[in-house]
MARBA-3410 file (N, C-alpha, C, O; in Angstrom, 1 decimal):
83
-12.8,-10.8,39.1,-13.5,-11.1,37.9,-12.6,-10.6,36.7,-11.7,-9.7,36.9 ~ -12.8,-11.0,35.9,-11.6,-10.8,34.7,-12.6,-10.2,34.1,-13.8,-10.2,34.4 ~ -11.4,-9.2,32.4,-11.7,-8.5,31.8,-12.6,-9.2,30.9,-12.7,-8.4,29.9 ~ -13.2,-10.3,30.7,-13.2,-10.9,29.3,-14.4,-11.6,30.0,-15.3,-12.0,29.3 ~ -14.5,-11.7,31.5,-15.9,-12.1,31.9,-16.6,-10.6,32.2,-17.7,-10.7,31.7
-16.4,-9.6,32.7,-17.0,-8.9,33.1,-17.1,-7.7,32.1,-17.8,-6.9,32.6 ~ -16.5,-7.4,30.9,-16.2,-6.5,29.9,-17.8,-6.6,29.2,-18.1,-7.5,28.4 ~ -18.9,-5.5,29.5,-19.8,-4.8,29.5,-20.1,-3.6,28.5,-20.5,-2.5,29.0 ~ -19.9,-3.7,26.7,-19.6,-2.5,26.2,-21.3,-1.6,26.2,-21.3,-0.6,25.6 ~ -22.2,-2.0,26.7,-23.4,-1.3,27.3,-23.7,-1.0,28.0,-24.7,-0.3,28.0
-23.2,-1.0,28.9,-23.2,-0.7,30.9,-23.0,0.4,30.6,-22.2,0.8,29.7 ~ -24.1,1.4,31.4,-23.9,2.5,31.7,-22.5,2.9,31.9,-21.9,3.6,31.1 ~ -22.0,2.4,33.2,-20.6,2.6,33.5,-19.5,3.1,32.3,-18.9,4.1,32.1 ~ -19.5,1.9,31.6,-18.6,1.8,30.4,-18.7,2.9,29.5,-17.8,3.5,28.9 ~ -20.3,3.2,29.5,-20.4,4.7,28.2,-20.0,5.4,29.1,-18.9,5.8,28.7
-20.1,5.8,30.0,-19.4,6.7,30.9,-17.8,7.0,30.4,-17.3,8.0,30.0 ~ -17.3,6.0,30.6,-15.8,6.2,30.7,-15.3,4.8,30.5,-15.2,3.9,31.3 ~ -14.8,4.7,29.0,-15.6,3.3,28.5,-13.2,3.3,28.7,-12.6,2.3,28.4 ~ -12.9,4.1,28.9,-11.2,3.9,28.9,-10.3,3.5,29.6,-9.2,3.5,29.1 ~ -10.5,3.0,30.8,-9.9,2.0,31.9,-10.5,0.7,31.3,-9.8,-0.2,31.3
-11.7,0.6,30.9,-11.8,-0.8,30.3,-10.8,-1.0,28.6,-10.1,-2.1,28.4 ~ -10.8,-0.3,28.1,-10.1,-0.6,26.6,-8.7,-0.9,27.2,-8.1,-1.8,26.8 ~ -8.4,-0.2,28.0,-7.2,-0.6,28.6,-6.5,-1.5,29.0,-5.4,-1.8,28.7 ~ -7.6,-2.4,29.9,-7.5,-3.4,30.4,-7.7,-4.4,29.2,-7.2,-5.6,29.5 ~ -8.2,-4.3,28.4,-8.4,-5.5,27.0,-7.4,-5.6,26.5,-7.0,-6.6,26.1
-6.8,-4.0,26.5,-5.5,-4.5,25.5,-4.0,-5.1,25.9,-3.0,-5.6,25.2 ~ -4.1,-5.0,27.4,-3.3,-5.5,28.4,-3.4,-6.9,29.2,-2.4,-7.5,29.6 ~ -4.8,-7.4,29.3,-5.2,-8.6,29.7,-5.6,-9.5,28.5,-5.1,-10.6,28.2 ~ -6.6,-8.8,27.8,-7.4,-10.1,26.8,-7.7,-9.2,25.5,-8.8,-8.6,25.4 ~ -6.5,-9.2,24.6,-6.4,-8.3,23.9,-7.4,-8.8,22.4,-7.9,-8.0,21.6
-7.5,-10.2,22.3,-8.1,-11.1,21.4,-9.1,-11.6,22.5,-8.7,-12.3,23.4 ~ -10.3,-11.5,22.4,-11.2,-12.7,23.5,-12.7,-12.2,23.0,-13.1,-11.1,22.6 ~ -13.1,-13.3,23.1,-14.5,-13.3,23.2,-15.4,-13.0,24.5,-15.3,-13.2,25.7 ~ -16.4,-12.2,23.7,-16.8,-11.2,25.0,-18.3,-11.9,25.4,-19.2,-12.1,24.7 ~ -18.0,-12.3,27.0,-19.2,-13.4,27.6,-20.1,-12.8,27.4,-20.8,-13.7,26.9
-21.0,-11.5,27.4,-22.0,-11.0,27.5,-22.4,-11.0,26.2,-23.7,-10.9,26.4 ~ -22.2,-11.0,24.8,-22.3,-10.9,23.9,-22.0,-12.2,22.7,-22.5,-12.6,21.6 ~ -21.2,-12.6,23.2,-20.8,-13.9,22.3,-19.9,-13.6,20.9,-19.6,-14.5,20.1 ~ -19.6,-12.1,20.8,-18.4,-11.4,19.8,-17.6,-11.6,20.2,-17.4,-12.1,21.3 ~ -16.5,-11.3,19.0,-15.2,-11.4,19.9,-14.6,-10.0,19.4,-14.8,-9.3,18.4
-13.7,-9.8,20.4,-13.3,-7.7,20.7,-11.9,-8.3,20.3,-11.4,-9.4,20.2 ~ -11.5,-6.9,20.2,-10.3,-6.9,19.5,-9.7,-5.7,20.0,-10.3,-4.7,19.8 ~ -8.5,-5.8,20.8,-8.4,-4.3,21.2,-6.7,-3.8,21.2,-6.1,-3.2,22.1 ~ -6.4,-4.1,20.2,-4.8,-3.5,19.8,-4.8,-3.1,18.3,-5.5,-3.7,17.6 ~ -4.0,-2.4,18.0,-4.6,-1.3,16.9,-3.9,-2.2,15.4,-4.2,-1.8,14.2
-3.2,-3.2,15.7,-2.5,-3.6,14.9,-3.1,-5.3,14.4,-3.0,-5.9,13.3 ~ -3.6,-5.8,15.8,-4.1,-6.7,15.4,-5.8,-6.0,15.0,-6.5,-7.0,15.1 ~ -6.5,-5.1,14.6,-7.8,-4.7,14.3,-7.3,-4.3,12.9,-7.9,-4.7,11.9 ~ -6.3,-3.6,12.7,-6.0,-3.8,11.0,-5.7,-4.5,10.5,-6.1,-4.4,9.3 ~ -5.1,-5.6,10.8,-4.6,-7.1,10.2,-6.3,-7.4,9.6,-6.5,-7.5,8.4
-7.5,-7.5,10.7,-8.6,-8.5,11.0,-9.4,-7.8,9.5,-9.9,-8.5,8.6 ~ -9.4,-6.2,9.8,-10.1,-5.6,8.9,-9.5,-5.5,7.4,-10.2,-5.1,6.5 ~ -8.1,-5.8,7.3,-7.9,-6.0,5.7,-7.6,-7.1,5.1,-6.8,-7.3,4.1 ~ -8.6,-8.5,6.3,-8.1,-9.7,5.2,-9.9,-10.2,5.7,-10.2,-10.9,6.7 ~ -11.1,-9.6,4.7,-11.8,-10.2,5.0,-12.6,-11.6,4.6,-13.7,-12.1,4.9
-11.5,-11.9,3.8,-11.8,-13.5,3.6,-11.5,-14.2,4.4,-12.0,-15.4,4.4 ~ -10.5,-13.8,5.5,-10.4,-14.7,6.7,-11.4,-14.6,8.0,-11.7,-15.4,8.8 ~ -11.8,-13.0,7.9,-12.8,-12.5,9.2,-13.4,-11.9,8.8,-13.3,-10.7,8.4 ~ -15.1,-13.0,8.9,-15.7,-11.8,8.3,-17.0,-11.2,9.5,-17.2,-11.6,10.6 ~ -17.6,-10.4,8.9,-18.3,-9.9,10.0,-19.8,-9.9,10.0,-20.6,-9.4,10.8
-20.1,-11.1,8.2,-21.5,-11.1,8.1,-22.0,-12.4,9.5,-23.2,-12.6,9.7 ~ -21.6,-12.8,9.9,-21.8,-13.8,11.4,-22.6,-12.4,12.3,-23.2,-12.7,13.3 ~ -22.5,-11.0,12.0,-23.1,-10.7,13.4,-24.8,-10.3,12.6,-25.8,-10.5,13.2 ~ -24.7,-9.9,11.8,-26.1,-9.9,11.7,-26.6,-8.7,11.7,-27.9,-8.7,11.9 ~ -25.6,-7.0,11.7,-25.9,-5.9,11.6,-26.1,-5.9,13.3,-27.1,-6.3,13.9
-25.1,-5.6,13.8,-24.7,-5.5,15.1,-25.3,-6.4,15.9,-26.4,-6.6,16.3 ~ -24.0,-7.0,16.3,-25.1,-7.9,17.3,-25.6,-7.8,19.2,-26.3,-8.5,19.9 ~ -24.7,-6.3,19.4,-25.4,-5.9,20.2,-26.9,-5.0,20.6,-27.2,-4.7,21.7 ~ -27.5,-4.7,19.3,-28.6,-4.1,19.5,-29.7,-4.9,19.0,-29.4,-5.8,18.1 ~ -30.8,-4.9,19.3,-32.3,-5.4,19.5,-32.4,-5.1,17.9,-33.1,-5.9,17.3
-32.0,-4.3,17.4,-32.6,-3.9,16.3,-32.0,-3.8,15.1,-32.2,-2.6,14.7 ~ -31.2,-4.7,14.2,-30.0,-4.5,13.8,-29.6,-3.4,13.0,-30.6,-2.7,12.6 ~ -28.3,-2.9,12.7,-28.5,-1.9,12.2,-26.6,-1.8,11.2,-25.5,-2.2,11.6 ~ -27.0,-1.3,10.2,-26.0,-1.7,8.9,-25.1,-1.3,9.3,-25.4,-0.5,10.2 ~ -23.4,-1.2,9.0,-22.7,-0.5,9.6,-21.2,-0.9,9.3,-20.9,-2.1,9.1
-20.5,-0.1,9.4,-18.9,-0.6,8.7,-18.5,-2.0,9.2,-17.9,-2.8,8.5 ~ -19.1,-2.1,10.9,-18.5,-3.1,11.8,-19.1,-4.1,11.3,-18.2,-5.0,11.1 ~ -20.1,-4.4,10.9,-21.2,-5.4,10.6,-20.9,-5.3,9.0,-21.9,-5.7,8.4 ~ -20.0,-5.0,8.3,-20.1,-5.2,6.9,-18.7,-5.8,6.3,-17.6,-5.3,6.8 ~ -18.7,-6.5,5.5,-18.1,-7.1,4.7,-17.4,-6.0,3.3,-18.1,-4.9,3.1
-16.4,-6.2,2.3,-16.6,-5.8,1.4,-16.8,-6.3,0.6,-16.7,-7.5,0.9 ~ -17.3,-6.1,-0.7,-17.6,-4.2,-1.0,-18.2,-3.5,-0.6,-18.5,-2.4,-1.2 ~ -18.7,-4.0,0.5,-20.2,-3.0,1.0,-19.4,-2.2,1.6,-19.8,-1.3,2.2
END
């Protein structure tokens, strides 16, 4: 199973020892959309600053105040500037 079908950032597992997976993202599927979720991860430190200082090209009001929890909730990841 690949990292990009099976990459789980809620799995117990993963909070456990979520760094053999980051690993594997930035090595396999360093840009991809994550099947469990329908986001897309970003996992090299160079392409996540590019994404976060041009936010007229990426923006992050699409998640809706995180889109992995039940209950949304406001947050750097989930915000746009100037917020």
């Amino acid at each position: 199973m690949s990292i990009a079908t099976s990459f789980d950032p809620v799995s117990p597992a993963f909070r456990r020892d979520p760094y053999p997976a980051y690993a594997r993202l930035r090595d396999e599927a360093p840009v991809q959309q994550a099947a469990s979720f329908g986001v897309w991860t970003i996992a090299r430190y160079d392409d996540v600053t590019h994404v976060l200082k041009n936010p007229q090209i990426f923006s992050s009001s699409v998640m809706g105040g995180a889109a992995m929890m039940s209950t949304p909730v406001r947050s750097v990841i989930s915000s746009d500037p100037p917020q």
